[in-house]
C-alpha positions as CSV (number, residue, x, y, z in Angstrom):
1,X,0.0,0.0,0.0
2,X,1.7,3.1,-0.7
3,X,-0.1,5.4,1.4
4,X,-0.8,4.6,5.6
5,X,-3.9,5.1,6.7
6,X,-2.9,8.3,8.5
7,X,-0.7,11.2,6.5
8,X,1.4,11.6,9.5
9,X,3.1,15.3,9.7
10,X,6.3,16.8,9.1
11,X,7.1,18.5,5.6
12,X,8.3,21.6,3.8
13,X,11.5,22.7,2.6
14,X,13.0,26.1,1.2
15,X,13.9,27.7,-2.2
16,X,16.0,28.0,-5.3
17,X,15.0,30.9,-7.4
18,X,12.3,33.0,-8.3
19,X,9.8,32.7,-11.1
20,X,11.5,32.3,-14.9
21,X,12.6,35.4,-16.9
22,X,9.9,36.6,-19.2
23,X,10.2,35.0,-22.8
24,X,8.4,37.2,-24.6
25,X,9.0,37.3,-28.7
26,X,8.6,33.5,-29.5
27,X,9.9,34.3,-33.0
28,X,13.6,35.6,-32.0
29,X,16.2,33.0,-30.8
30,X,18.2,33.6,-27.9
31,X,21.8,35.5,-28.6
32,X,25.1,33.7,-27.5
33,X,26.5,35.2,-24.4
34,X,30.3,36.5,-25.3
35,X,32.6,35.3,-22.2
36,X,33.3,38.5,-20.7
37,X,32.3,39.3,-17.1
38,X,30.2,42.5,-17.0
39,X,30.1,42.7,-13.6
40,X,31.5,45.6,-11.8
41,X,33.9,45.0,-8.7
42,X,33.2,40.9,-8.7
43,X,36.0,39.9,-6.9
44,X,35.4,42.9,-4.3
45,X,39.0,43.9,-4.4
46,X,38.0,47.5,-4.5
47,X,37.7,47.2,-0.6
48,X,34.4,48.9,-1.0
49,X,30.6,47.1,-1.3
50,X,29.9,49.3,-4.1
51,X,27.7,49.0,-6.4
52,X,26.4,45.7,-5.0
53,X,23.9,46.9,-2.2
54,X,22.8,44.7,0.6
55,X,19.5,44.1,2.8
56,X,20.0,45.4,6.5
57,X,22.8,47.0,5.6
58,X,24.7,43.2,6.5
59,X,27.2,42.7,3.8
60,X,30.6,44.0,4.2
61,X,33.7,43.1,2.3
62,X,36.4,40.9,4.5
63,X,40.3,39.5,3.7
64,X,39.6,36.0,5.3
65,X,38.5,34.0,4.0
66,X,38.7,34.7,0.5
67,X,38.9,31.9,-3.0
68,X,41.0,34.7,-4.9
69,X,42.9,37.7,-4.7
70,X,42.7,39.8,-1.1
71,X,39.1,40.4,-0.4
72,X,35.4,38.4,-0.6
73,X,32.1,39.7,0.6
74,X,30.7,38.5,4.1
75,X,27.3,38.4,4.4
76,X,26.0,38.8,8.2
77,X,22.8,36.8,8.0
78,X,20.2,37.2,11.1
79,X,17.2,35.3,12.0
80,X,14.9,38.1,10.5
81,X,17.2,38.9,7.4
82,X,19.1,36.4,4.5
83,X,21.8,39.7,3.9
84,X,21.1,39.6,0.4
85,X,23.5,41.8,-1.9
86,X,23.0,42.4,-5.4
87,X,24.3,44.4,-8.5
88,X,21.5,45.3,-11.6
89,X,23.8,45.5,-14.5
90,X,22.8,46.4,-18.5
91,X,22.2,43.1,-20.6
92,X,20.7,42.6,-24.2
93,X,17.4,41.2,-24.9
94,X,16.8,38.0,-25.7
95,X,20.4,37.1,-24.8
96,X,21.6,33.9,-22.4
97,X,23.9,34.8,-19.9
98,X,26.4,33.0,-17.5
99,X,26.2,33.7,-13.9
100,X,28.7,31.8,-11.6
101,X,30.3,32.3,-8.3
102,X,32.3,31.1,-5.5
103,X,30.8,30.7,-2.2
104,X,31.1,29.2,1.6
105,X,28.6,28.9,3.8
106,X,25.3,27.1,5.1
107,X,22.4,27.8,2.0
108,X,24.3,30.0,0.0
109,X,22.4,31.2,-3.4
110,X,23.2,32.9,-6.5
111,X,20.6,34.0,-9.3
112,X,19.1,36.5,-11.1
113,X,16.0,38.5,-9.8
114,X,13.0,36.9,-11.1
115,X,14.9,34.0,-13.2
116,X,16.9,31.3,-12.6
117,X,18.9,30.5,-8.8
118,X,21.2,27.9,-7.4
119,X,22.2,26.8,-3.9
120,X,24.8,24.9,-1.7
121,X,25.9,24.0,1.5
122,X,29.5,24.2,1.8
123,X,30.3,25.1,5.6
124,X,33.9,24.7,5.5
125,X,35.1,25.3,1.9
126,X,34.6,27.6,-1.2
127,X,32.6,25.3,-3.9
128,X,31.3,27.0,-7.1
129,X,28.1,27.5,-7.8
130,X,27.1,28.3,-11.8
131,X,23.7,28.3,-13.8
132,X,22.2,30.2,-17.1
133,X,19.0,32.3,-17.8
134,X,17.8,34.2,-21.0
135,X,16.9,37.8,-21.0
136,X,13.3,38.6,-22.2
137,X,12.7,40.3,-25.7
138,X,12.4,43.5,-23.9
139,X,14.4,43.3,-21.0
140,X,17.9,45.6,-20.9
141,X,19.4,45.3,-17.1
142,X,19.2,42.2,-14.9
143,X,19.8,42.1,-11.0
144,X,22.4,39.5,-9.7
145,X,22.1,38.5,-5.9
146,X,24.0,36.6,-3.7
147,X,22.3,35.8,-0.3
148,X,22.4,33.6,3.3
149,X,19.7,31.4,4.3
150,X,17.9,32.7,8.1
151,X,19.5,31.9,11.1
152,X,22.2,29.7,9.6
153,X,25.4,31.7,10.5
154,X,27.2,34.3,7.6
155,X,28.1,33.3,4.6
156,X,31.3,34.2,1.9
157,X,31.3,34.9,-1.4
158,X,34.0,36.2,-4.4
159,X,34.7,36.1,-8.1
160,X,31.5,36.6,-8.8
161,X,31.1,36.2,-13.0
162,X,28.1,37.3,-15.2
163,X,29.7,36.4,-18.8
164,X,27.8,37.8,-21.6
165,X,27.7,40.9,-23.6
166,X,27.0,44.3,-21.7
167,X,24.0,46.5,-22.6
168,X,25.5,50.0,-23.4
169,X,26.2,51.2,-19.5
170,X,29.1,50.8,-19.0
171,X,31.6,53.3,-17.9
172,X,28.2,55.0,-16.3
173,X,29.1,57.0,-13.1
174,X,26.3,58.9,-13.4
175,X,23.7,58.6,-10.7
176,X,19.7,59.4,-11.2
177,X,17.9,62.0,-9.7
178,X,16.6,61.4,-6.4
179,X,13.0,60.6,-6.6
180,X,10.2,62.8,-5.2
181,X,7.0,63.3,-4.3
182,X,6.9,60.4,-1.6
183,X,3.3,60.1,-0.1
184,X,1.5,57.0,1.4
185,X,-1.7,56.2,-0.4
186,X,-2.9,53.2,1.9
187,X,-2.5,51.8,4.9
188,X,-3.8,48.4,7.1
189,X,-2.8,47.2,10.3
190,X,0.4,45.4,8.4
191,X,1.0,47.3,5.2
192,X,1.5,50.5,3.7
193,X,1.2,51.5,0.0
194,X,3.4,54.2,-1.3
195,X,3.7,56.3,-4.7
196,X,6.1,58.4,-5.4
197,X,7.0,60.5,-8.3
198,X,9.8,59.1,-11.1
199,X,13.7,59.7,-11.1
200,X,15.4,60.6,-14.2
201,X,18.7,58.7,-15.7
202,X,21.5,59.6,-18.0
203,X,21.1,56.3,-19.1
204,X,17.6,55.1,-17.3
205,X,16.3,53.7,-13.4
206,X,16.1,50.1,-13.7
207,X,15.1,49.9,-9.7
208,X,13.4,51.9,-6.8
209,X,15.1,50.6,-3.4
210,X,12.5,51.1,-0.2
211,X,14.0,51.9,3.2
212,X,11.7,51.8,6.2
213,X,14.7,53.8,8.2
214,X,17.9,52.4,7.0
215,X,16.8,48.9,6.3
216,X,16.0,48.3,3.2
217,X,12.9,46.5,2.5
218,X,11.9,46.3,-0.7
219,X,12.7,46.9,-4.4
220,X,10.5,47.4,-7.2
221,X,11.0,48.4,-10.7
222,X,7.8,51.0,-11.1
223,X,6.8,54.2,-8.9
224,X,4.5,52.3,-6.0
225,X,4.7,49.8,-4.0
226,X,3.3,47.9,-1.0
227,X,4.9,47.2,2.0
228,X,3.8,44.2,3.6
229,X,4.8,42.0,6.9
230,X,4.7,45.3,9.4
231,X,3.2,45.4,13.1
232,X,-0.3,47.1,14.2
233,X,-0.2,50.6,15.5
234,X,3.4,51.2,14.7
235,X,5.1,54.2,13.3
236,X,7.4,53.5,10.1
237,X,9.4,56.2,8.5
238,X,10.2,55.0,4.4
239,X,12.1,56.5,1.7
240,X,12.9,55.8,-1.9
241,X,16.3,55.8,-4.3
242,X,16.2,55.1,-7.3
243,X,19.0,53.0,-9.2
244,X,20.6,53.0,-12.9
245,X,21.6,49.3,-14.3
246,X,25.2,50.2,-13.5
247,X,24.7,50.6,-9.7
248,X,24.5,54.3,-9.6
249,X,21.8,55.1,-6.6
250,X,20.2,58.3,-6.2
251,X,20.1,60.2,-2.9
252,X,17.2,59.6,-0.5
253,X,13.6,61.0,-1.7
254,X,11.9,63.3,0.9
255,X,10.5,60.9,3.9
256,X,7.1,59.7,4.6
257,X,5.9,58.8,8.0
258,X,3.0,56.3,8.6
259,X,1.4,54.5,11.5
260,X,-0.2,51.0,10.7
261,X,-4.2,50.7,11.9
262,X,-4.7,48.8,15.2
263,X,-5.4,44.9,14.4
264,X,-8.7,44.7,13.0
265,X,-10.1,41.2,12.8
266,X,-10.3,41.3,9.3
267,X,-8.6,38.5,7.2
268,X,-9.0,36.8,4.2
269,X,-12.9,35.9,4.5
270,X,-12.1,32.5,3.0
271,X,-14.0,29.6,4.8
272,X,-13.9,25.8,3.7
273,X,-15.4,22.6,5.1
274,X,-13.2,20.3,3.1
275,X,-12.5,16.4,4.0
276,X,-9.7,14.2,2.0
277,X,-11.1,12.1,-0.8
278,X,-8.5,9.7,-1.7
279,X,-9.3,7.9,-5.0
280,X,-6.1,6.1,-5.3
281,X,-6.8,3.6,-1.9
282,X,-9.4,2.9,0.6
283,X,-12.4,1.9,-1.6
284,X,-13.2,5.1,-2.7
285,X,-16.8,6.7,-2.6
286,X,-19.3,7.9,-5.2
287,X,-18.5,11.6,-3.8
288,X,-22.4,12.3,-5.1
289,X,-23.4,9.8,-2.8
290,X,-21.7,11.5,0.1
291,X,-22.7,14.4,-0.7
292,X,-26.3,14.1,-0.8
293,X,-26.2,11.9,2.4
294,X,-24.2,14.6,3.9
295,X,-24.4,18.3,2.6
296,X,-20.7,18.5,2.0
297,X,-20.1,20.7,-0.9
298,X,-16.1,20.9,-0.8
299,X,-13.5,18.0,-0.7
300,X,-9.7,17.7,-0.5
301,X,-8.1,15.5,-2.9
302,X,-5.5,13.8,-2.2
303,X,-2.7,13.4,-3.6
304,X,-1.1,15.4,-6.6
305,X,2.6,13.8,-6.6
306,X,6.0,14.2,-9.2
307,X,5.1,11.4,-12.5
308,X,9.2,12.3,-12.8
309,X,10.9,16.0,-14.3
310,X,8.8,17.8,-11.7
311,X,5.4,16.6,-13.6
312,X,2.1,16.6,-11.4
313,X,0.0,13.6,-11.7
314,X,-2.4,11.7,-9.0
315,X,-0.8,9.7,-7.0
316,X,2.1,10.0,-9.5
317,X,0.9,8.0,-11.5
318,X,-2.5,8.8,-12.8
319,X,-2.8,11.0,-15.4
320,X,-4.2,14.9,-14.4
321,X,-7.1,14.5,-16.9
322,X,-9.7,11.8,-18.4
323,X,-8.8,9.4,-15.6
324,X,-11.0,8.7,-11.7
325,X,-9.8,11.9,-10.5
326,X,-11.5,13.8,-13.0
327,X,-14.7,11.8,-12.9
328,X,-14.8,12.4,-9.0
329,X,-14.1,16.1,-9.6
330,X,-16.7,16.1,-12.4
331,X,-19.3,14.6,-10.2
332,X,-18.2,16.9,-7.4
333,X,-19.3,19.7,-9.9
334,X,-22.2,18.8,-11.6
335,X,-23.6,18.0,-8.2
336,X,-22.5,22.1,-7.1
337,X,-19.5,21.2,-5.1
338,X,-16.2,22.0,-5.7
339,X,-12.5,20.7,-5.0
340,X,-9.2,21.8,-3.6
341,X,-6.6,19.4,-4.6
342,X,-3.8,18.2,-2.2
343,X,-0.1,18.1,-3.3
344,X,2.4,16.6,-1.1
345,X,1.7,14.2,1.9
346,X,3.5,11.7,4.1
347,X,4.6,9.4,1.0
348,X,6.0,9.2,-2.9
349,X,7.7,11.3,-4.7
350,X,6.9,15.0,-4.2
351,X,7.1,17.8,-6.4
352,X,8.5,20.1,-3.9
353,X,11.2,18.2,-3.0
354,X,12.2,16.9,-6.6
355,X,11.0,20.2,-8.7
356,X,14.6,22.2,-9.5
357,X,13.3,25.1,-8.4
358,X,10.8,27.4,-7.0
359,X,9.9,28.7,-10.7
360,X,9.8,24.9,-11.5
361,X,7.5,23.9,-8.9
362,X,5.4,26.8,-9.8
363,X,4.8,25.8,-13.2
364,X,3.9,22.3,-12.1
365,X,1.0,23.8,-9.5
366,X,0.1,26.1,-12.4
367,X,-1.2,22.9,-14.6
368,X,-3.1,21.5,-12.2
369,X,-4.6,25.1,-11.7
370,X,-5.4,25.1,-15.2
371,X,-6.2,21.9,-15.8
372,X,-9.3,22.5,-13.3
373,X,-9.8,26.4,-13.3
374,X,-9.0,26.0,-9.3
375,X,-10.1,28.3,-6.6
376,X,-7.3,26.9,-4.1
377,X,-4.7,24.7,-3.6
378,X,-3.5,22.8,-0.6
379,X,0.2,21.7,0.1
380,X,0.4,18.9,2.7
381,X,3.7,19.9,3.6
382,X,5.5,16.4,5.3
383,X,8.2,14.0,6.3
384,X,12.0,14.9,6.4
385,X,12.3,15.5,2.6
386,X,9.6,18.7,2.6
387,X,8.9,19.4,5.9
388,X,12.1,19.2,7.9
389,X,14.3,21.1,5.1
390,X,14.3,25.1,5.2
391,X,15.3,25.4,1.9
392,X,12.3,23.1,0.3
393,X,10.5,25.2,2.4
394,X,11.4,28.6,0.8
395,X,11.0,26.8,-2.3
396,X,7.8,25.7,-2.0
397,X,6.3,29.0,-0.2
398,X,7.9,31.2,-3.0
399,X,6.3,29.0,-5.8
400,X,2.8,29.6,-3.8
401,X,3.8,33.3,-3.9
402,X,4.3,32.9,-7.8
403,X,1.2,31.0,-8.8
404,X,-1.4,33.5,-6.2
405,X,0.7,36.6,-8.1
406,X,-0.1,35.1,-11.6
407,X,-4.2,33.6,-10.6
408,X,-5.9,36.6,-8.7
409,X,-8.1,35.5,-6.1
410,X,-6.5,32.1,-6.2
411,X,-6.4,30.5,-2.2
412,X,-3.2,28.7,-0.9
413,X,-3.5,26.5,2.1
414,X,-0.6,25.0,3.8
415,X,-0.7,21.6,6.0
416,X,1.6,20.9,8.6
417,X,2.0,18.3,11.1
418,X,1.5,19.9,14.9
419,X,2.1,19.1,18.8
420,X,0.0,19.4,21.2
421,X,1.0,22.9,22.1
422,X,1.4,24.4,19.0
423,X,3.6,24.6,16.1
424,X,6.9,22.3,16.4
425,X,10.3,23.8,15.3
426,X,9.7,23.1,11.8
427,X,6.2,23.9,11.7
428,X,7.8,27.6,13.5
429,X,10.1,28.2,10.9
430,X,7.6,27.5,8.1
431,X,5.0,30.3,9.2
432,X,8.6,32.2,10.1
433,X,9.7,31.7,6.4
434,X,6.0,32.7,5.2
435,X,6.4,36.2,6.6
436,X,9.9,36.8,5.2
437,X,9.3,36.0,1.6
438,X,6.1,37.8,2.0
439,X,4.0,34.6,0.9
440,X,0.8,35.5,1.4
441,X,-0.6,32.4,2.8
442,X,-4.2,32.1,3.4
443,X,-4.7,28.9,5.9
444,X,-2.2,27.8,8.2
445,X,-3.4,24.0,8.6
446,X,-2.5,22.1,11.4
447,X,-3.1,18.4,11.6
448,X,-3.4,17.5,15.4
449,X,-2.8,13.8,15.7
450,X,-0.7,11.7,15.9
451,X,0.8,13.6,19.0
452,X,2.1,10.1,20.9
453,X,-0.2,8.8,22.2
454,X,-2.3,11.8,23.8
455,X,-6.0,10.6,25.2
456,X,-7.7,14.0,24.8
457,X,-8.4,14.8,21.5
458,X,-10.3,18.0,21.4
459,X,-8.3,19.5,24.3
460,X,-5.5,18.9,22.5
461,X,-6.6,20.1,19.3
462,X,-7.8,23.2,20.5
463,X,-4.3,23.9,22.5
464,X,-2.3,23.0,19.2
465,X,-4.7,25.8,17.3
466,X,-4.3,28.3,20.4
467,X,-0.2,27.2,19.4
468,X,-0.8,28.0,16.7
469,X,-2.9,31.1,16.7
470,X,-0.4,32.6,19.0
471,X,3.0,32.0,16.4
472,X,0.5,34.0,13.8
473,X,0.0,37.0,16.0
474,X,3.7,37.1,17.1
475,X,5.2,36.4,13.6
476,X,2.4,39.1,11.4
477,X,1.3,41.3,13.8
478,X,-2.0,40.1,13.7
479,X,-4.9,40.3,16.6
480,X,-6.6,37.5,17.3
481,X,-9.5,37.6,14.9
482,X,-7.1,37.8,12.1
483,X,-5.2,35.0,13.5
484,X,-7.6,32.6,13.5
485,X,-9.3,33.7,10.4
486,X,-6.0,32.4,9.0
487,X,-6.5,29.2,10.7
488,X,-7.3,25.4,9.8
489,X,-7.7,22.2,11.4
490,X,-7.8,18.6,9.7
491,X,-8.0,16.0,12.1
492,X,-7.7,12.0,11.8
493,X,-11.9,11.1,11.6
494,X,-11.8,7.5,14.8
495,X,-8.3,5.7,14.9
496,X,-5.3,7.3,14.4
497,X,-2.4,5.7,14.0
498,X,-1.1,6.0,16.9
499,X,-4.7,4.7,18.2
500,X,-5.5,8.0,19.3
501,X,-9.3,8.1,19.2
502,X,-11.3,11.0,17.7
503,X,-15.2,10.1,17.7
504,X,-17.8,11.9,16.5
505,X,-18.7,13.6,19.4
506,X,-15.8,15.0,20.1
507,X,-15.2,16.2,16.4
508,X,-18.2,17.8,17.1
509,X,-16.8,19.3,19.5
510,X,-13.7,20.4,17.5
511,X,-16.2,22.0,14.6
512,X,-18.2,24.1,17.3
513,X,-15.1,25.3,18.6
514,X,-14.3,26.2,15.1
515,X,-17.1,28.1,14.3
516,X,-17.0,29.7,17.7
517,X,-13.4,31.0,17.1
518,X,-14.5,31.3,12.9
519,X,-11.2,29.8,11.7
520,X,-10.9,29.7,7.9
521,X,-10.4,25.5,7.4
522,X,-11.9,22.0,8.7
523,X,-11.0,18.7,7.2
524,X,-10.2,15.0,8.0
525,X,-8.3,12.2,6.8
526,X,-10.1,10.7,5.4
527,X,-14.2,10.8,3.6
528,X,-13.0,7.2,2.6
529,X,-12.3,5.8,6.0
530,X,-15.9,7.3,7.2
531,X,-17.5,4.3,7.9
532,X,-18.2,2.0,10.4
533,X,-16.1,-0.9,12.2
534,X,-15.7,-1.1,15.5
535,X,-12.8,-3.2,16.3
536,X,-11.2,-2.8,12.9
537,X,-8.2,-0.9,13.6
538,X,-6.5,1.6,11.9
539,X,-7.3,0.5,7.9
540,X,-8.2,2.5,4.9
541,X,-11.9,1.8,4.4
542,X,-13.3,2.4,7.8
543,X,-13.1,4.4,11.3
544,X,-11.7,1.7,13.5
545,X,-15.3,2.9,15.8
546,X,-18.7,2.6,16.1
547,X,-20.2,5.4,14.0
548,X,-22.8,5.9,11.1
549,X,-21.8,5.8,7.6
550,X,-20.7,9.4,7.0
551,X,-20.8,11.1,10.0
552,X,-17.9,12.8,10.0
553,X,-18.3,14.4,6.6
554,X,-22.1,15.4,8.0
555,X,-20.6,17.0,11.0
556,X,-18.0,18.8,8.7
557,X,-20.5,19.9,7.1
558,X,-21.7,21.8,9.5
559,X,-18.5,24.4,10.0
560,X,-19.1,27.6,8.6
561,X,-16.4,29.8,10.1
């Protein structure tokens, strides 16, 4: 069987690079990159930073140790920052380019803004790292970073390469004009939109670089932007400079002082009653059956895995279209349900782990989006090779932050394995991770069982959301409303499998607690085990208890938020 009865918990991972440079002009073929470096100072044996500019102000140029020459760049990486430094230099359109470097460090990346990254883990010695991307038809600078992963120590870098023809700037000393004009056109309890007026280039601004004080925070190529992740009822002070593609940067625009709302209760409105429908094991349902029995309009179904070369299929093996799946989903339709597909889980090969990178993994979520026309998508983040690795992690969130930038109104939910109190370690550094790469996750799910053996289920389940409520007002800023509005709980319906014992009444229990605290999620693993046997035990067709043939799924049916 390749699936346990119970989807245990544990998952997520972190990132490799952005989403793929734009392609535009199908008809032109990419240009051949000439091998000359068109970086400037890659080595940084000018003793000075400059022009490569870095976050938090944590970069700063060292003589040991170094790969070549006297100097490299250290890179003080905090638990709150990745000191990422980059350079935007002038390219050619429709050109492919070299990028390579020389790096030491835990998680050390080099890529190109919005294209194409690489990582390593080299603690001890410099190892290269290399990859290629081609410019858009349209595109004439490019930004080049080099950056730390949170809390794992500083990292080293030198002889830094970007081999390919330049794009006219060079030999531009010239900065722009600073930009003006700086006003704050909206403002929540954790953002703050700002316009501002445009700078002016001997050359042209290929970037506007956000400080909130002398952090930088964001940077954007147009003349607004929205700065996301900040507390309630806090005053920020921002500024703008603008930057040329040979690193010149503009003095600071005028500044703009703002203080966040006070928390609000709002959040994303979003509210889904959802159980797992597995049609790959456990004598699947006619989900029209349950559903008329039940009232469920919504199911979860599981599981979308990697076919092999990052390619989404059920199960991994069943084909997106024309196979069960689709004629569950169908019925689920016609019958005015919907679904919300599940990628990921305790077992098989996942796409978040085996997908290259984040721009990878998002194109795989984006054919199951299409192939469906989805209104949300649920990662069941688990096990050591998602779950337990930051960088899969990254990966995976920054992929959700692709596909919800490039489907507007799309929902992303991610599922994590829980203890009793809250979010474990792991489960910590995801939300952590969420906030920093500025995610914009809808539903934090929890899945509270499985905790060892622990006899009370819904006191447990509601600490482990109370956890986990508390880690989303600490980590956004939120008040309590919002938090739980960001909330979801998908329990194990009877036996789990560590013969934990969740009956209906105490799921009942759970969903009035729910509604009471109007979180945004319920489901359970699994619609196919909601039947009866008492005495069973932990197997894929049935409850293990004494119940009545879809109980569960009624009950579920009964959240609302």
């Amino acid at each position: 069987m390749r699936h346990t009865p119970g989807r245990h918990r544990r998952r997520l991972l972190a990132l490799l690079g952005t989403a793929a440079l734009a392609l535009g002009g199908a008809i032109a073929l990419p240009g051949t990159a000439q091998a000359a470096n068109i970086l400037t100072n890659p080595g940084f044996e000018s003793g000075s930073l400059s022009p490569w500019t870095c976050t938090g102000n944590l970069g700063s140029v060292v003589s040991s140790p170094v790969h070549g020459g006297s100097k490299a760049l250290q890179g003080a990486v905090t638990s709150s920052d990745n000191a990422q430094c980059s350079q935007t230099v002038a390219v050619q359109p429709n050109t492919t380019y070299s990028l390579s470097g020389w790096v030491r460090g835990s998680y050390v990346y080099l890529g190109v803004n919005g294209g194409a990254s690489t990582w390593t883990t080299s603690p001890s010695a410099y190892s290269q790292l290399s990859v290629s991307f081609t410019t858009g038809a349209s595109q004439t600078s490019a930004t080049i970073y080099v950056h730390g992963w949170y809390a794992q120590g500083s990292y080293d870098a030198d002889d830094i390469s970007l081999d390919g023809p330049g794009g006219g700037g060079g030999g531009d000393t010239q900065a722009p004009t600073a930009p003006g004009g700086l006003t704050s056109t909206g403002k929540t309890s954790s953002s703050v939109s700002l316009q501002w007026n445009a700078a002016s280039d001997n050359v042209g601004v290929t970037a506007y670089d956000i400080y909130s004080g002398t952090s930088q925070v964001l940077s954007v190529s147009g003349t607004s932007a929205t700065v996301s992740g900040l507390s309630p009822s806090t005053a920020y002070t921002f500024t703008v400079k603008a930057r040329d593609a040979a690193g010149n940067t503009s003095a600071a625009s005028n500044s703009v002082s703002v203080t966040t709302d006070a928390g609000s209760g709002g959040g994303t409105g979003f509210k889904q009653a959802a159980p797992y429908l597995y049609e790959g094991w456990g004598d699947p349902p006619s989900p029209s059956t349950v559903m008329s029995a039940t009232g469920i309009k919504w199911f979860t179904m599981a599981f979308v895995l990697d076919s092999g070369g990052c390619t989404p299929a059920w199960d991994g093996s069943r084909a997106l279209t024309g196979g069960v799946d689709q004629s569950a989903i169908n019925q689920i339709r016609s019958a005015g349900g919907d679904i919300v597909p599940s990628f990921g889980g305790w077992q098989g090969s996942k796409l978040g782990a085996n997908c290259s990178s984040s721009s990878a993994l998002a194109g795989a979520l984006q054919r199951v989006i299409d192939a469906y026309s989805l209104k949300a998508i649920d990662m069941d983040i688990e096990n050591t090779d998602e779950f337990e690795n930051e960088a899969v992690q990254a990966k995976i969130l920054t992929a959700l932050k692709t596909v919800k930038a490039n489907n507007p109104g799309l929902k992303t939910i991610v599922t994590f394995g829980t203890s009793t109190t809250g979010p474990t370690y792991y489960g910590n550094r995801l939300i952590e991770q969420a906030q920093s790469l500025g995610a914009n996750i809808d539903v934090f799910t929890i899945m509270p069982f499985d905790f060892g053996g622990g006899s009370d289920m819904y006191g447990n389940t509601v600490n482990a959301a109370e956890g986990l409520k508390n880690k989303l007002k600490s980590t956004f800023g939120w008040d309590d409303a919002t938090a739980y509005s960001h909330i979801g709980i998908s329990g194990m319906n009877g036996l789990s499998d560590q013969q934990e014992n969740t009956t209906p009444a105490i799921w009942t229990q759970i969903r009035d607690w729910a509604n009471a605290h109007h979180i945004a999620r319920l489901a359970y693993w699994a619609v196919n085990r909601d039947r009866p046997c008492p005495g069973g035990g932990v197997v894929s067709n049935c409850s293990g208890i004494s119940q009545s043939t879809w109980q569960f799924t009624s009950i579920t049916a009964g959240f609302t938020g």
